[in-house]
py3Dmol code that shows the C-alpha trace and the ligand (Angstrom):
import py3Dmol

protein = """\
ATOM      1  CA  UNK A   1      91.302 155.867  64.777  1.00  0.00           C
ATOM      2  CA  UNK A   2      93.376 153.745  66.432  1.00  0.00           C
ATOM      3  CA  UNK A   3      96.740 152.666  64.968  1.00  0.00           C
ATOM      4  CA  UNK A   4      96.983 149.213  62.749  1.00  0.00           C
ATOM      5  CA  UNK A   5     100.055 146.866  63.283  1.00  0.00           C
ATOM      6  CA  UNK A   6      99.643 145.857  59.249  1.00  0.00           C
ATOM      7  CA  UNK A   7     102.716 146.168  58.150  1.00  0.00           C
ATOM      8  CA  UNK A   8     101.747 147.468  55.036  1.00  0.00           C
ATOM      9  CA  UNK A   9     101.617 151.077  54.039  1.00  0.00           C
ATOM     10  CA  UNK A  10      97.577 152.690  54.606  1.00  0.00           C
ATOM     11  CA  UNK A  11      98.651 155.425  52.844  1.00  0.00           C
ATOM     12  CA  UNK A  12      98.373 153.486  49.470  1.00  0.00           C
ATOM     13  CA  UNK A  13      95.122 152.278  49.723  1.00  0.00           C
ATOM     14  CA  UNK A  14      93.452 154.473  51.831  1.00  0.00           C
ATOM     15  CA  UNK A  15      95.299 157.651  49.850  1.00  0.00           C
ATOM     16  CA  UNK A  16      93.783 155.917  46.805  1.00  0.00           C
ATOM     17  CA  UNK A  17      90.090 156.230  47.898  1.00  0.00           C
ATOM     18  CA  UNK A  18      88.919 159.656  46.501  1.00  0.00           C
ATOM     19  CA  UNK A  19      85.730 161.257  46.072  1.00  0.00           C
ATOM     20  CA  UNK A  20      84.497 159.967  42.332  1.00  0.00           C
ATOM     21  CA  UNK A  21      84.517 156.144  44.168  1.00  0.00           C
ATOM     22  CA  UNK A  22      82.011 157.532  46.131  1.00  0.00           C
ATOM     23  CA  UNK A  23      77.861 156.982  45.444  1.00  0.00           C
ATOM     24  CA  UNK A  24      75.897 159.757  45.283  1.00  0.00           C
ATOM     25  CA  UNK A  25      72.493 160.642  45.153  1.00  0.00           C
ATOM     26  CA  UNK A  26      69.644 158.078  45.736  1.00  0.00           C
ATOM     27  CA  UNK A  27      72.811 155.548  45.599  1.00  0.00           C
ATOM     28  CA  UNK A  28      74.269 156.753  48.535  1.00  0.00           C
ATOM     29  CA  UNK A  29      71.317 157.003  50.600  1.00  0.00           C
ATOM     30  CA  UNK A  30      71.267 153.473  52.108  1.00  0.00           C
ATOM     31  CA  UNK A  31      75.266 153.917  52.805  1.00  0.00           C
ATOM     32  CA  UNK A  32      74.361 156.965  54.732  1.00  0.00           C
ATOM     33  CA  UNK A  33      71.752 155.692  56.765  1.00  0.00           C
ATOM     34  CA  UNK A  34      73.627 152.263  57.820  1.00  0.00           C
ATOM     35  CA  UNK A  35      76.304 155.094  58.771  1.00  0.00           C
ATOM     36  CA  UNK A  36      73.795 157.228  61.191  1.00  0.00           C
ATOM     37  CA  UNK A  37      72.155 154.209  62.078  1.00  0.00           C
ATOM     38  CA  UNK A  38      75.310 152.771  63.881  1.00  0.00           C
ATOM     39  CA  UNK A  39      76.084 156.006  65.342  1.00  0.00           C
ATOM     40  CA  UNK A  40      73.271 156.585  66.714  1.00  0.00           C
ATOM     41  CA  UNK A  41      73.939 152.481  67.839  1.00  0.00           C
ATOM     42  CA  UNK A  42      77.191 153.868  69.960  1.00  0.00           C
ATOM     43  CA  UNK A  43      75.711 157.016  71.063  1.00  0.00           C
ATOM     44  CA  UNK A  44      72.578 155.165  72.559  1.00  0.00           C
ATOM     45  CA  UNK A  45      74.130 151.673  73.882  1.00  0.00           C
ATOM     46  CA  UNK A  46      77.245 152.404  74.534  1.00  0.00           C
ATOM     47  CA  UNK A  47      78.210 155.599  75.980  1.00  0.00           C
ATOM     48  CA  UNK A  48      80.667 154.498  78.703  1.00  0.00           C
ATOM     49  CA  UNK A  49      82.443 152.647  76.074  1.00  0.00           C
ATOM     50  CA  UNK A  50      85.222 155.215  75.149  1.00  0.00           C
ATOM     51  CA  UNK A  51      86.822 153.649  71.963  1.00  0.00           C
ATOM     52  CA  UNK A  52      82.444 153.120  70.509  1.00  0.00           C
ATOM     53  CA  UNK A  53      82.274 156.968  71.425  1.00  0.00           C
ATOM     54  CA  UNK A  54      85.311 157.662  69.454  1.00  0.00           C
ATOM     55  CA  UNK A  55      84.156 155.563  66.565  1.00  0.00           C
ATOM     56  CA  UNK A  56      80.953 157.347  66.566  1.00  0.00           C
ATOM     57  CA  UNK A  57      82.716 160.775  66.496  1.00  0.00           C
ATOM     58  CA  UNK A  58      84.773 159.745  63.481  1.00  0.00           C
ATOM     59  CA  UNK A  59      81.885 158.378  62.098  1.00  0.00           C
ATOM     60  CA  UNK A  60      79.588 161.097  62.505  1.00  0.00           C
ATOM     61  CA  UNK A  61      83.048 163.652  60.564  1.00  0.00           C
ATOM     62  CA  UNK A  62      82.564 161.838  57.468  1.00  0.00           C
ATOM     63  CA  UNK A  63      81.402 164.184  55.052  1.00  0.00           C
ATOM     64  CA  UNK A  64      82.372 164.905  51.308  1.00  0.00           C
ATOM     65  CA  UNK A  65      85.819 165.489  50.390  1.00  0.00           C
ATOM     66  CA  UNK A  66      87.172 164.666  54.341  1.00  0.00           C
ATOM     67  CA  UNK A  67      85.900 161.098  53.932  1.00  0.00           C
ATOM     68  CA  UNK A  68      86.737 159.224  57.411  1.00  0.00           C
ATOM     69  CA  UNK A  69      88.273 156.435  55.806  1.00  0.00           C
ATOM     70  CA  UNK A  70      87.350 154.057  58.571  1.00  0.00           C
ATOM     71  CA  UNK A  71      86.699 150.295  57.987  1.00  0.00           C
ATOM     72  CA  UNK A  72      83.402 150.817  59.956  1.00  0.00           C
ATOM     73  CA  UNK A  73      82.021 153.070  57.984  1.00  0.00           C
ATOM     74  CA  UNK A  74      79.355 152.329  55.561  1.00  0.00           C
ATOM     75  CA  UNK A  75      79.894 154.742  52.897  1.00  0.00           C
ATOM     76  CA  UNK A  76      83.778 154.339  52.943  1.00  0.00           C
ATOM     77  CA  UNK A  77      83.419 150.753  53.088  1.00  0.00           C
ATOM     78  CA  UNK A  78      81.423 150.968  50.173  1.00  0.00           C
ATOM     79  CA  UNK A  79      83.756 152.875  48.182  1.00  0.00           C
ATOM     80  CA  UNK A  80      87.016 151.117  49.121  1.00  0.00           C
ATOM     81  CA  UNK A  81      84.760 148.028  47.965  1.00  0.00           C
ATOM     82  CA  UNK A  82      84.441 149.835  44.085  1.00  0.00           C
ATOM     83  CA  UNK A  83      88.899 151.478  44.396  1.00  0.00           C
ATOM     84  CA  UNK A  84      89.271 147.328  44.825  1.00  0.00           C
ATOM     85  CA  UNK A  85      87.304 146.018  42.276  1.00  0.00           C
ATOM     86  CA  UNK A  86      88.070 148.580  39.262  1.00  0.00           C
ATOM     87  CA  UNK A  87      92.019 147.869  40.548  1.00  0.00           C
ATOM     88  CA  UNK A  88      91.712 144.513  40.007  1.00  0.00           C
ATOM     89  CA  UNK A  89      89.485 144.485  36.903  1.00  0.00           C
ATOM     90  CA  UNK A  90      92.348 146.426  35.245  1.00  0.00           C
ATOM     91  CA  UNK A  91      95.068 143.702  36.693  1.00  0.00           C
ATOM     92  CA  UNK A  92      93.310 140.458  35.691  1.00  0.00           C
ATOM     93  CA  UNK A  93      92.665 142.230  31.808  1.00  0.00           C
ATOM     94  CA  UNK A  94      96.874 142.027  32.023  1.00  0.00           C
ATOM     95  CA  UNK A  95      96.944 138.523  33.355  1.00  0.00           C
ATOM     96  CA  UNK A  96      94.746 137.266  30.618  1.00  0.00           C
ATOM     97  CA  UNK A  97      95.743 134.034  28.352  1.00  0.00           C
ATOM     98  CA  UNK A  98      98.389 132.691  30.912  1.00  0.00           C
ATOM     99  CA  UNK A  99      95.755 130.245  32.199  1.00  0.00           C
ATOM    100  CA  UNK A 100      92.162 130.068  34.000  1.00  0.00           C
ATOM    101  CA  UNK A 101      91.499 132.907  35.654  1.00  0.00           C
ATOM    102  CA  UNK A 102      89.648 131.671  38.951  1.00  0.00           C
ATOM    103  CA  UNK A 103      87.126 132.703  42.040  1.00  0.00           C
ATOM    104  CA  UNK A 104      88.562 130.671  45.073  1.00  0.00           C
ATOM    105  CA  UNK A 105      86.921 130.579  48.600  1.00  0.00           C
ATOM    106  CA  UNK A 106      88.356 129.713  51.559  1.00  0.00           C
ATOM    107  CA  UNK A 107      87.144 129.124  54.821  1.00  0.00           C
ATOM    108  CA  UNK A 108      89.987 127.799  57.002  1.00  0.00           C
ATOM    109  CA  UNK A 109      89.687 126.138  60.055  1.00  0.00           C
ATOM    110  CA  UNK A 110      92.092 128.593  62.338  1.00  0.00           C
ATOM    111  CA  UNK A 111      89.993 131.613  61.013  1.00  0.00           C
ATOM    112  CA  UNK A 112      87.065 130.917  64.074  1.00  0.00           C
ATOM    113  CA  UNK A 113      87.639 132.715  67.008  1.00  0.00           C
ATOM    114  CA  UNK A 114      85.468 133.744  70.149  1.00  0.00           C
ATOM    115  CA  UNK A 115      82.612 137.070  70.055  1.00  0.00           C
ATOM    116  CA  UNK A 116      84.991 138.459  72.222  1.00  0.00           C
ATOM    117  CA  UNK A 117      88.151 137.703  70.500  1.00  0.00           C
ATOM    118  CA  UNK A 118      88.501 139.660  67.226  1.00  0.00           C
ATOM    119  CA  UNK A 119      91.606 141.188  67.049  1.00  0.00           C
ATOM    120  CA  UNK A 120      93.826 142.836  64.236  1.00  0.00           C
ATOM    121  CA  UNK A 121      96.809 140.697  65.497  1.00  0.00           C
ATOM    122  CA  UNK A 122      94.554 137.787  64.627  1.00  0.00           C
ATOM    123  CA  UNK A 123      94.273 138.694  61.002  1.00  0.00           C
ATOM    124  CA  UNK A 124      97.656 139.828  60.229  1.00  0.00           C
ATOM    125  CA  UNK A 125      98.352 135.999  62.177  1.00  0.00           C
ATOM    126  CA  UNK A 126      96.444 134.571  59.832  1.00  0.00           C
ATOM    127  CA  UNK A 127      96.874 136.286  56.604  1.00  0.00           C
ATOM    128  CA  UNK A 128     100.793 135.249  56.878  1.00  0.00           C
ATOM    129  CA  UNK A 129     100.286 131.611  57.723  1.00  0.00           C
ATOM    130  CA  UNK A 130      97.426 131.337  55.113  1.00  0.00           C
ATOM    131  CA  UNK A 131      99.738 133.340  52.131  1.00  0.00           C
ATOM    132  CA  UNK A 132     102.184 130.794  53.276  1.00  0.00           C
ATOM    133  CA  UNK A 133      99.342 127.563  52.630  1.00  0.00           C
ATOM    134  CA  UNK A 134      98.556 129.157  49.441  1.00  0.00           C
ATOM    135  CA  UNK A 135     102.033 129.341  48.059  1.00  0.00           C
ATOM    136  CA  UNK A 136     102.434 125.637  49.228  1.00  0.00           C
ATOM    137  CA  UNK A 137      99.113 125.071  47.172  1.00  0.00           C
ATOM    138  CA  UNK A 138     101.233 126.259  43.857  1.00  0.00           C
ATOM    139  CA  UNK A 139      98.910 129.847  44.141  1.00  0.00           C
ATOM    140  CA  UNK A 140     101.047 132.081  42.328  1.00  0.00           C
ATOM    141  CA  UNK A 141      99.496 135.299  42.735  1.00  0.00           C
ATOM    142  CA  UNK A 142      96.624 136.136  44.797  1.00  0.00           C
ATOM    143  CA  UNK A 143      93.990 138.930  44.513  1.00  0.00           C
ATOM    144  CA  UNK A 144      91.643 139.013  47.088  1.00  0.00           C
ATOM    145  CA  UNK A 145      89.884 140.440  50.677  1.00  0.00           C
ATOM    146  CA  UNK A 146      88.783 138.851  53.778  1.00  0.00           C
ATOM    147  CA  UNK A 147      85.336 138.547  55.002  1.00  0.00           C
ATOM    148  CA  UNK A 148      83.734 138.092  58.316  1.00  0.00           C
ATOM    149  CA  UNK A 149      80.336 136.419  59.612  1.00  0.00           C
ATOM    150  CA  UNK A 150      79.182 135.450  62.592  1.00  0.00           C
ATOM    151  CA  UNK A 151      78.407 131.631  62.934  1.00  0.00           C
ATOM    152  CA  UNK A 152      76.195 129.731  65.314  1.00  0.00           C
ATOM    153  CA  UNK A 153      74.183 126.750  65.476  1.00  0.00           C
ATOM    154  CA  UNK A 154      70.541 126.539  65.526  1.00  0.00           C
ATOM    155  CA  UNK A 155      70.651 123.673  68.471  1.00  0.00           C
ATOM    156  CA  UNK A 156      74.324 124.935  69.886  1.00  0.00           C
ATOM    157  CA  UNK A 157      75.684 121.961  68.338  1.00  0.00           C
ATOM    158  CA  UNK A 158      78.881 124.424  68.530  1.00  0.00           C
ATOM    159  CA  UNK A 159      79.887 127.421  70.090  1.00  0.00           C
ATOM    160  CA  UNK A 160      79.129 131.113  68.069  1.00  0.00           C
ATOM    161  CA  UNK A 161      82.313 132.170  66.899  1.00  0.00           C
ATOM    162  CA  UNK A 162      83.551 134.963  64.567  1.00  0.00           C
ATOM    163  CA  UNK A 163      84.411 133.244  61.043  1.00  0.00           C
ATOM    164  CA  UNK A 164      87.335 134.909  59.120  1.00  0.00           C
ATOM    165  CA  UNK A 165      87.507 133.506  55.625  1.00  0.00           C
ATOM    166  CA  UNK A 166      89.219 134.782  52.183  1.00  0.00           C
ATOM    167  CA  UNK A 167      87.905 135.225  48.704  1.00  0.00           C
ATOM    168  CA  UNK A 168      89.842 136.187  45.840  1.00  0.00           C
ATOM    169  CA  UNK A 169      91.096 135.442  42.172  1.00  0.00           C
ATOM    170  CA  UNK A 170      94.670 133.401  40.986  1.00  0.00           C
ATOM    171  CA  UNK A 171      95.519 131.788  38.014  1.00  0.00           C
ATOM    172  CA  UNK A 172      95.701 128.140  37.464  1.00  0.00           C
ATOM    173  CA  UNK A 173      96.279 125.789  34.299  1.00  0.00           C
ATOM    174  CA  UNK A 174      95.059 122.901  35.905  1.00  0.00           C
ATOM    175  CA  UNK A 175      91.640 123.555  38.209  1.00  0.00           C
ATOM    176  CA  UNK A 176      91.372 119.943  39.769  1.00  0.00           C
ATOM    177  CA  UNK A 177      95.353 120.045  40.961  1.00  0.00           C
ATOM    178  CA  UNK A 178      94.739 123.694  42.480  1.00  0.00           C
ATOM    179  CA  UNK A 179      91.791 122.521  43.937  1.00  0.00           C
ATOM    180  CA  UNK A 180      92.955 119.325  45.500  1.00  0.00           C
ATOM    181  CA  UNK A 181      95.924 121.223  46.787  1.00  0.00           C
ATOM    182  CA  UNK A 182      94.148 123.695  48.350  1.00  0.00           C
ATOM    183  CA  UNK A 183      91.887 120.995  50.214  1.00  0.00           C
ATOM    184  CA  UNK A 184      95.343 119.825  51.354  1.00  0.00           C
ATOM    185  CA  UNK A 185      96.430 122.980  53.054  1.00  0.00           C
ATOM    186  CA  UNK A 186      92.711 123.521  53.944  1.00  0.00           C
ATOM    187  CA  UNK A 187      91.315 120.420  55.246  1.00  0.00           C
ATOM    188  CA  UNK A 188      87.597 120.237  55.783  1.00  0.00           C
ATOM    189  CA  UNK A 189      86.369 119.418  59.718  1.00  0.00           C
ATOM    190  CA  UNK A 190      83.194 118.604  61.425  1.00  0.00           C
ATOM    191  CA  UNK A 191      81.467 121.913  60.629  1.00  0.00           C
ATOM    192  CA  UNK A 192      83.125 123.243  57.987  1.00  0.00           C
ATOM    193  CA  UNK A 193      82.604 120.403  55.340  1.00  0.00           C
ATOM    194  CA  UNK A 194      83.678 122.132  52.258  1.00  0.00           C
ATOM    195  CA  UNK A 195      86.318 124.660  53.165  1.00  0.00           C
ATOM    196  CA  UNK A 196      87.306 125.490  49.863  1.00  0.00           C
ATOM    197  CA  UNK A 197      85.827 126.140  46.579  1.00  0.00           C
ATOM    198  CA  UNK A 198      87.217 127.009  43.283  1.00  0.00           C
ATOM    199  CA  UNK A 199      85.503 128.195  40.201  1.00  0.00           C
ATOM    200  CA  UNK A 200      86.233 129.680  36.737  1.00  0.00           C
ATOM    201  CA  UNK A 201      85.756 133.795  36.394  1.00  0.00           C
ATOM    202  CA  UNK A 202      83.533 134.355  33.558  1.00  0.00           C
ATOM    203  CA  UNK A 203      84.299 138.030  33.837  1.00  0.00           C
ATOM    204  CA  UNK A 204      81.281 138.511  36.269  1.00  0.00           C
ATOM    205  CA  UNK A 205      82.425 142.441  38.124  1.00  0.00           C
ATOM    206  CA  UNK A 206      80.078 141.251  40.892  1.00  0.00           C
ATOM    207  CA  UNK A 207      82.942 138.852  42.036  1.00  0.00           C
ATOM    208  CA  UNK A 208      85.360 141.404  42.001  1.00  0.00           C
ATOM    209  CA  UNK A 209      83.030 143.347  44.662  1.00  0.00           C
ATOM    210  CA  UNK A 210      82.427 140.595  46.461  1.00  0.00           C
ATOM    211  CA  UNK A 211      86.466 140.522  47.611  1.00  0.00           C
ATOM    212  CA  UNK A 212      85.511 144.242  49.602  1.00  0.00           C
ATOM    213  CA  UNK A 213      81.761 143.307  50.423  1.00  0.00           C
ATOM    214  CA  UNK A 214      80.928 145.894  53.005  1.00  0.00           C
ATOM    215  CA  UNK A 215      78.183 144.105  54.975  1.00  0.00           C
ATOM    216  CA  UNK A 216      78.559 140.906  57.235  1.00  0.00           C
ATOM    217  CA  UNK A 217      76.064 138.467  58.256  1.00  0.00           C
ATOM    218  CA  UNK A 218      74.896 135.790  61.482  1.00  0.00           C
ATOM    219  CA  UNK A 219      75.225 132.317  59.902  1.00  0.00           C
ATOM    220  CA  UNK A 220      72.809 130.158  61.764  1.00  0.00           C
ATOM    221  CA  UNK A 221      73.396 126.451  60.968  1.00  0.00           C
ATOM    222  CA  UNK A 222      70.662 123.968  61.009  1.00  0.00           C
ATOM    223  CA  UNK A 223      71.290 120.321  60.292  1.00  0.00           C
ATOM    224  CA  UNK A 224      67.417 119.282  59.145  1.00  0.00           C
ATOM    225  CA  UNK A 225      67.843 121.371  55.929  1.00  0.00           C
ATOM    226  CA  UNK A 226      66.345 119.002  52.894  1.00  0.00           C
ATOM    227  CA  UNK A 227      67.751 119.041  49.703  1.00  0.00           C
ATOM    228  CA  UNK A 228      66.395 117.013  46.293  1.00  0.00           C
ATOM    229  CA  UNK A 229      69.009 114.639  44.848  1.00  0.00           C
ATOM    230  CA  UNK A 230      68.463 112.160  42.139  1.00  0.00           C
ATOM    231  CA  UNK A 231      67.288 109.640  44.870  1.00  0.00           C
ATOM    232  CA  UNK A 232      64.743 111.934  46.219  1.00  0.00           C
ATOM    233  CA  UNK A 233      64.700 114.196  49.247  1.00  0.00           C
ATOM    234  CA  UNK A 234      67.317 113.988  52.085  1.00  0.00           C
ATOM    235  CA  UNK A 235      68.050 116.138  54.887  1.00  0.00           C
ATOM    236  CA  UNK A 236      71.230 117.778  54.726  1.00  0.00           C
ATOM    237  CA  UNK A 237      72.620 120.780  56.506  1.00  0.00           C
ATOM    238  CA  UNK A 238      71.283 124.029  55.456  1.00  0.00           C
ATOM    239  CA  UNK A 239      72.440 128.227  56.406  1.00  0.00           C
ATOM    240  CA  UNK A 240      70.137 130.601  57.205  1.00  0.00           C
ATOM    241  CA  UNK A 241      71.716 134.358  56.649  1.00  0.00           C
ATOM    242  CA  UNK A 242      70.427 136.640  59.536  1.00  0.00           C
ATOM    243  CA  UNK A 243      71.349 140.002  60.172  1.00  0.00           C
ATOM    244  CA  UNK A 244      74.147 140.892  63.117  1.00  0.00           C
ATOM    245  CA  UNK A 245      72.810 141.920  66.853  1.00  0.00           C
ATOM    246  CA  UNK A 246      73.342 145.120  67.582  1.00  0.00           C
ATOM    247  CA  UNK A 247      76.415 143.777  70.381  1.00  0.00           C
ATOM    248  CA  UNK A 248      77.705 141.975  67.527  1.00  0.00           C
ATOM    249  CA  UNK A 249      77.592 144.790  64.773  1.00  0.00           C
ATOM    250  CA  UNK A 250      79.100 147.212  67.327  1.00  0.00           C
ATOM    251  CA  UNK A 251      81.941 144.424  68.147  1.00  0.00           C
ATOM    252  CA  UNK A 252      82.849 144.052  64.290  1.00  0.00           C
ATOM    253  CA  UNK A 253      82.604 147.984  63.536  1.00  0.00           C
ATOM    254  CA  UNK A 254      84.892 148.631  66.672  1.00  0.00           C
ATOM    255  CA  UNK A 255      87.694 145.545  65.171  1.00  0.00           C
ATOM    256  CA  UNK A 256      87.167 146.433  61.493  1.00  0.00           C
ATOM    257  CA  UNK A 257      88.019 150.200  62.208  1.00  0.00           C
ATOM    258  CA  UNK A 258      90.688 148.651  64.448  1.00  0.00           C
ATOM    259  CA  UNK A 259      91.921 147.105  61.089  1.00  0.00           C
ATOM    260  CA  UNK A 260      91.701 149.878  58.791  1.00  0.00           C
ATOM    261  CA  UNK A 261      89.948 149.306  55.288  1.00  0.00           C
ATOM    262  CA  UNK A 262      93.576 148.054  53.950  1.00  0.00           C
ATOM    263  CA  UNK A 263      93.734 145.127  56.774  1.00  0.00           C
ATOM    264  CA  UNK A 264      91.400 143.124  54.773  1.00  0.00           C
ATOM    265  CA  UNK A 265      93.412 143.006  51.520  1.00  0.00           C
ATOM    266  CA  UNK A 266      95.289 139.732  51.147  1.00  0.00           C
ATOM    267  CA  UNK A 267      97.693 140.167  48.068  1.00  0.00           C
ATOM    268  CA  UNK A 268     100.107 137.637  47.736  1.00  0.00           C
ATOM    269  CA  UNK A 269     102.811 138.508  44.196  1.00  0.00           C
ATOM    270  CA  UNK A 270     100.772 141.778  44.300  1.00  0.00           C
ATOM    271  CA  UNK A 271     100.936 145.098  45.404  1.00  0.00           C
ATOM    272  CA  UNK A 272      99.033 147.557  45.727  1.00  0.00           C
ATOM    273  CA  UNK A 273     100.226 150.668  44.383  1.00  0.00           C
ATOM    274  CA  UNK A 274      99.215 154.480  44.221  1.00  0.00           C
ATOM    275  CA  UNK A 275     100.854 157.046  41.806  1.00  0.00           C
ATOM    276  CA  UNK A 276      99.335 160.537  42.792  1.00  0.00           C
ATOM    277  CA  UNK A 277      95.921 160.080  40.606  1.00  0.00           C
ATOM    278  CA  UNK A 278      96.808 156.242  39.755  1.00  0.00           C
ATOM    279  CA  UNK A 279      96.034 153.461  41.367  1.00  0.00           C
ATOM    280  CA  UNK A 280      97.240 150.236  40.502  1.00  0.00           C
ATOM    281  CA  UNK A 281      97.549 146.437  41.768  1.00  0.00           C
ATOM    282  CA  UNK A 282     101.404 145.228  40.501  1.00  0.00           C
ATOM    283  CA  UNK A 283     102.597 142.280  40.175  1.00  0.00           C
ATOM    284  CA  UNK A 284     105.631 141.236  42.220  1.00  0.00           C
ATOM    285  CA  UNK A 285     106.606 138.267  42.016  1.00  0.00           C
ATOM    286  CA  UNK A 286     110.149 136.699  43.920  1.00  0.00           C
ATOM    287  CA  UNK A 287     112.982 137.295  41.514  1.00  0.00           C
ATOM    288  CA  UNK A 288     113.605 133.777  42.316  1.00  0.00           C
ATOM    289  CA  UNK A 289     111.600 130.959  40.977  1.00  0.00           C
ATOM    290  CA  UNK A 290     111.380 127.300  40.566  1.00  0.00           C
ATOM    291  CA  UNK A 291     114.116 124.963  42.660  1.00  0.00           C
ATOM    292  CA  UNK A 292     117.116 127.559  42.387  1.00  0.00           C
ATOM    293  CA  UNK A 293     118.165 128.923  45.588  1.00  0.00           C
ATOM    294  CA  UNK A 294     118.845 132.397  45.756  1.00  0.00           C
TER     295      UNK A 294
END
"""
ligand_1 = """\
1
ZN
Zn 83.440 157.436 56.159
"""
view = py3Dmol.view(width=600, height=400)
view.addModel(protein, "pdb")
view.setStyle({"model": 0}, {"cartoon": {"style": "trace"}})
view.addModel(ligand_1, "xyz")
view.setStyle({"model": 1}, {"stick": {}})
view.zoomTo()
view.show()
């Protein structure tokens, strides 16, 4: 694998990700196949490419008990997705009663970039200047992953582009300020009308996957979507999920292993932490706090 300018330490989330996280049985069977199926992807289309070939040998070593830990891979994706959630589960029961917990989405405007343009530098770019936004949004702490699709535009109204977007969970007393804030640092644009949505956690786990989701989508805008309001029908825009091409699946498995299955975590106050068998998310907040200068 190739080395990740994160500057964060691998070793604590990737060292975290052992064996029991992994499915097994029927479960693991679709994991498997998406795994073989994209080898077999860079064995058959892309054989003069020397970092797919790579990929595909890692790939192809990933067998019980010496996982491959890659970002690309299926199975490991999928069980970094279940270290992440059962991590955080355990540090939102701790953060209970000091406010709302919530599920916010983001989908900033300087997270598009060009098929050809996905870069780690790019995300650890934008993970700073977006921890920064947040912070100036009054986010304390912040739990959460980012996520990738691929956007076009059913009559090329734009350009595709890669989308890189967060999800995660914070802690608010007063939803409508957080929100409003966040639409400040956030601000909508021509195609991305509602960049940023905030609702309550009603203790759904499925959220808490959804931060590590291991499988992307093609986003294919149309604007003649119809949708009933209380005045009858009217066309709005609408998204149809499709699955990736195979140039663009091989172009996000090449970045994302690029990345490494901790370059997706965005923790702001929080660390990830791994004790020899425990894993934990801490919180760390700045020793200094309100208007006092340090
Ligand atoms: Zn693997």
């Amino acid at each position: 694998m190739s080395k990740s300018p994160i500057p964060f330490n691998p070793g604590r989330f990737d060292g975290a990700l052992i064996e029991p996280f992994y499915s097994v049985g029927l479960a693991a069977v679709p994991y498997r196949r998406e795994r073989e199926k994209l080898v077999r992807l860079l064995r058959s289309k892309h054989q003069d490419n020397e970092k797919a070939q790579a990929l595909a040998d890692t790939l192809e070593a990933c067998v019980k008990s010496r996982r491959c830990k890659s970002a690309a891979c299926a199975e490991c994706a999928r069980a970094s997705q279940k270290l992440f959630a059962s991590t955080a589960a355990a540090f939102l029961a701790k953060q209970k009663g000091a406010g709302h917990l919530v599920c916010v989405s983001i989908v900033p405007a300087d997270g598009r970039c060009k098929p050809k343009e996905l870069a780690p530098a790019y995300a650890v770019r934008n993970v700073r200047r977006w921890k920064e936004r947040l912070g100036r949004a009054g986010v304390t702490w912040f739990v959460g992953a980012l996520d990738y699709s691929l956007n076009e535009h059913d009559t090329a109204r734009y350009k595709p582009h890669w989308s890189e977007h967060v999800y995660g969970l914070t802690t608010t007393t007063d939803m409508d300020r957080l929100k409003k804030e966040l639409r400040k640092q956030f601000p909508a644009t021509e195609e991305i009308p509602r960049p940023v949505k905030v609702k309550i956690w009603d203790g759904d786990p499925d959220a808490l996957a959804y931060m590590l989701k291991p499988n992307y989508w093609r986003r294919v805008a149309t604007d003649d979507g119809e949708r009933f309001t209380k005045n009858g029908m009217r066309s709005c825009r609408a998204t149809d999920k499709q699955r990736l091409r195979s140039k663009e699946r091989v172009r996000l498995a090449l970045y994302l292993d690029e990345l490494g299955l901790h370059g997706r975590l965005v923790l702001r106050w929080a660390q990830f932490m791994n004790r020899g068998a425990t894993a934990s998310i801490e919180e760390r907040a700045p020793k200094t706090v309100g208007t006092r200068i340090a």
